[in-house]
N, C-alpha and C positions, 0 to 999 in steps of 0.2 A: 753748848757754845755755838752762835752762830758763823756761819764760816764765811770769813770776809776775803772771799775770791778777788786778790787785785788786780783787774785786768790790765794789761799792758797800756790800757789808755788812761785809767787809774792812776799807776805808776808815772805816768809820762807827765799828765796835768802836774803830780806834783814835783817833777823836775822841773816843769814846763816854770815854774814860779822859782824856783832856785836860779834857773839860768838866765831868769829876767833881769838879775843883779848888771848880767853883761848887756853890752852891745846888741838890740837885735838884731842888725847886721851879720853880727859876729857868726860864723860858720861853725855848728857842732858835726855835722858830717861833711864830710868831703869824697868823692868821688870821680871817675874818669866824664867826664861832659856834664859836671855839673856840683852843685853843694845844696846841704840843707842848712838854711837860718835859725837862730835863735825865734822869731818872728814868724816863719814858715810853721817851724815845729809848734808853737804855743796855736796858731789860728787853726789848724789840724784838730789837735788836740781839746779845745777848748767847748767843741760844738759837741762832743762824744759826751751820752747820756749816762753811764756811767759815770765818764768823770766830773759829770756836773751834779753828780750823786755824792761822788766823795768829795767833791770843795763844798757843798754844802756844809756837810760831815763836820769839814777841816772847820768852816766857820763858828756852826755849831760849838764844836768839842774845843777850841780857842775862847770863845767867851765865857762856855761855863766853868774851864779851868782857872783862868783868869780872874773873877771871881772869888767861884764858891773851890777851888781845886784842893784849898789851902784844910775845910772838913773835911776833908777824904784821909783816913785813915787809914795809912801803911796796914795795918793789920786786916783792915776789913777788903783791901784789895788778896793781900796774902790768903785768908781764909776762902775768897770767891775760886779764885786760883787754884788753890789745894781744891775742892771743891769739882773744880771742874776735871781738875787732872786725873782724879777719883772715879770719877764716870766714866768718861771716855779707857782710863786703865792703858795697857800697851797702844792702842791705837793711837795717843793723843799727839805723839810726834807726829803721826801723817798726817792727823786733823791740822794740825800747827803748820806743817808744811802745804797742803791743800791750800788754805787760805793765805797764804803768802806771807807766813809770819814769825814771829822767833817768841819763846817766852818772853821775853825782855818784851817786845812789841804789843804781846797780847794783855800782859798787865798794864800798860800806858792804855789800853783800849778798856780794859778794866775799869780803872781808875776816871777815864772819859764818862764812861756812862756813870758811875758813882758821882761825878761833878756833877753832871745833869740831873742828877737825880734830888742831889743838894739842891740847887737852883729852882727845880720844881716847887720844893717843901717852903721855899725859902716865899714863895708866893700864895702858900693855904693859908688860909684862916677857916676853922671851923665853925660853923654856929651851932647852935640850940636849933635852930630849925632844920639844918643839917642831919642832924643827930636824931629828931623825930622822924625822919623821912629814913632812916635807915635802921629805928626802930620798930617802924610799922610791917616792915618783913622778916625782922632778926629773928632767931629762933637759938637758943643756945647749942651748942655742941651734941650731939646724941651717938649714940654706939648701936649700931645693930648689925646684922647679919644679914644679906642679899643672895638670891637668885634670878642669874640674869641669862636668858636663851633666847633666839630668835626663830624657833618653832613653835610655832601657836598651839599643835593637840599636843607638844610635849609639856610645853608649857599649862596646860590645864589640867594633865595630868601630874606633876610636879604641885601645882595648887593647890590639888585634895590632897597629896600624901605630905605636905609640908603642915598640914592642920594637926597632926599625930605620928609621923615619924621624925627623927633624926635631923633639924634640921642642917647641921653642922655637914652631915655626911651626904646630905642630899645636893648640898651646893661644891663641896668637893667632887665630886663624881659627872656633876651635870652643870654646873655653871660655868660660863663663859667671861664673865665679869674676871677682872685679876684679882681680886679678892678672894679666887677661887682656891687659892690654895694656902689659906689663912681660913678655913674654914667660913668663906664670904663675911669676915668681919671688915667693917669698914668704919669709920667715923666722920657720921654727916657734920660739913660747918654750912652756914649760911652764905658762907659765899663761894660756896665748892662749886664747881662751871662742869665737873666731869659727871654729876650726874644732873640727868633729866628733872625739871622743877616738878613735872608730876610724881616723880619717887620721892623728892623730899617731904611734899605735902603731905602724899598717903602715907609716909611715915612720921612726922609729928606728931600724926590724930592718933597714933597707936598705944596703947599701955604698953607698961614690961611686961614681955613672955608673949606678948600679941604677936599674931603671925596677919597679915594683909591680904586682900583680896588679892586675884592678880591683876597688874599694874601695868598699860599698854601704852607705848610711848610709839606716835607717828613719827616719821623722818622723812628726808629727801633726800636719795643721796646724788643728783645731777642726772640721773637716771630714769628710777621709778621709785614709787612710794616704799617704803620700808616700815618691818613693824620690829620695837624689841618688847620682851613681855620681862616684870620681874615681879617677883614675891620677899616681901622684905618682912624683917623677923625682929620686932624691937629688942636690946638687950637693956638700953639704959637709955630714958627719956629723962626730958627736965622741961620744965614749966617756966615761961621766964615772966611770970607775973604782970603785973604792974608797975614795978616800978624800973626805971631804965638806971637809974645812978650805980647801980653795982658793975653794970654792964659799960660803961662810957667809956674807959681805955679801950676797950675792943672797938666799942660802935665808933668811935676818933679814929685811929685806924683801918677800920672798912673803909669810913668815909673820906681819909687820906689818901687810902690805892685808888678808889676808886676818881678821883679828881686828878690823880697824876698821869691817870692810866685816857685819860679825858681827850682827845683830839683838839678839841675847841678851848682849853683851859693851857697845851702844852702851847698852841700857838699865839697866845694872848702872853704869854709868860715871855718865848723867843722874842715877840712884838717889844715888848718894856725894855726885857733887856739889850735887843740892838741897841735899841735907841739911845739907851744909858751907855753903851760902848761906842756909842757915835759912828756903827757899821756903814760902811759904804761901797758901794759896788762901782767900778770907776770904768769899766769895762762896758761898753754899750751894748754887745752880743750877749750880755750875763745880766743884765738889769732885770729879767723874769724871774731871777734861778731864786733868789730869796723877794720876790715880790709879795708871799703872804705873810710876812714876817715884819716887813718898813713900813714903819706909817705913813700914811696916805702924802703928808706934808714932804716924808723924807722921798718917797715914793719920784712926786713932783718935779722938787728938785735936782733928781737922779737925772730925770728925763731933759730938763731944759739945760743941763752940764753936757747932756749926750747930744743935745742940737748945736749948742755952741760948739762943740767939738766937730761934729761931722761938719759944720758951715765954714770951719776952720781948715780942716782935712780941703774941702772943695774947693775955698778959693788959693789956697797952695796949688792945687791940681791946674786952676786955671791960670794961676801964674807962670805954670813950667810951661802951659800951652804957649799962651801969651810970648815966651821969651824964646821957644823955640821957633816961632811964626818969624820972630823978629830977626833970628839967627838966616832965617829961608831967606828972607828978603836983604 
């Protein structure tokens, strides 16, 4: 669960748009030599980069509820939920209280992203050429057994005894990998991101009962260079031939996460559907905060509503001059 710290300017932004109902004028504190405005409080509030984080947010999770809100599935929020409650175990109340939230709040926060997530899909189409281009690296499912250390002479002595002893017992005792205590069984998928593409490959090419060379994977960790070394142990390979049609629910899926998962594809999608929700930003100091999201036309017009308004704003200003001149004389 990521933990949605609401800072106090968070919070505020969004009272700052409840108390707009009233008077800006209107005084929500009062004090001895002075008060704070409805008006005061919202211009404060409005410039805090957090909470120009969460009106995004607000914007966001408003249109794709709006929508797509109505496929989200009481049960599939319930099972995330359970889910997460599961994990965290006793702690989760303070998780829930840390981020400033109640169950009730965190499934509406649930159910947000489930909307977005709808709204995404709601914009793939897959192709055939899609689906080639994500069959030319698919590799079906394989099962083997890993050892993984980051001592290089322990590592090439682990190498030679992995060729004829125990392998089961040699990566219990000496792996590092979490698999280490499942006897370093693991089960390679094609789109697994936790291991290194050089372990997938040298494992591929291996029959069953093949044990690997050893297997050196360079890193960076912000520091200095890093090495980790593993020796991988096939149990069960598969061949995924030539032909892809058995495989096409899967590769439709890869190729699904993988476009939702898109930067350039999520903002193209927020782009349509502003615009189909006819978003507008009416605020001149906030006209940036979804500026990659409106099109350029709507973009435009934001900006020449925001000149007519400040030109507006000025010659008021210089009419109170004007009348107070006229008062002096």
């Amino acid at each position: 669960m990521k933990a949605k710290k609401l800072t106090l300017a968070m919070l505020g932004l969004v009272s700052a748009f409840t108390l707009a109902a009233c008077s800006n004028s209107q005084d929500i504190i009062t004090m001895k030599g002075g008060t704070i405005t409805v008006d005061e409080f919202y211009e404060e509030v409005k410039t805090d980069q957090s909470a120009q984080q969460r009106l995004t947010t607000m914007v966001i999770s408003k249109v794709a509820n709006d929508n797509y809100g109505d496929k989200v599935d009481k049960k599939q929020v319930d099972k995330q939920f359970k889910e997460t409650k599961e994990q965290f175990g006793d702690s989760f109340s303070q998780q829930l209280a840390m981020a400033g939230m109640t169950e009730d709040s965190y499934k509406d926060s649930i159910k947000d992203g489930l909307a977005f997530q709808e709204m995404l899909k709601a914009h793939i189409k897959i192709t055939d050429k899609d689906l080639k281009e994500i069959w030319a690296t698919y590799h079906p499912d394989v099962d083997v057994q890993l050892i993984s250390v980051n001592e290089e002479d322990k590592a090439k002595d682990l190498a030679e005894k992995a060729k004829s002893e125990d392998f089961a017992k040699l990566a219990k005792e000496n792996s590092t990998h979490a698999s280490a205590t499942d006897e370093g069984k693991v089960t390679i998928k094609s789109t697994d991101a936790t291991l290194p593409e050089e372990v997938k490959e040298a494992a591929y090419k291996l029959k069953d009962g093949e044990v690997s060379d050893l297997i050196t994977v360079s890193g960076f960790n912000g520091y200095e260079e890093t090495k980790e070394f593993y020796i991988v142990k096939m149990v069960k390979n598969k061949e995924k031939g030539n032909d892809m049609t058995p495989y096409k629910k899967e590769l439709k899926k890869i190729a699904t996460d993988q476009k939702m998962s898109d930067q350039a594809f999520q903002t193209k999608v927020l782009s349509d559907e502003f615009k189909k929700a006819n978003v507008k930003v009416k605020d001149k100091d906030l006209t940036s905060l979804l500026a990659a999201f409106l099109p350029q036309e709507e973009k435009t017009n934001e900006t020449k509503e925001n000149k007519k308004t400040e030109k507006k704003d000025t010659k008021k200003e210089d009419d109170k001059k004007e009348e107070k001149t006229d008062e002096t004389k």
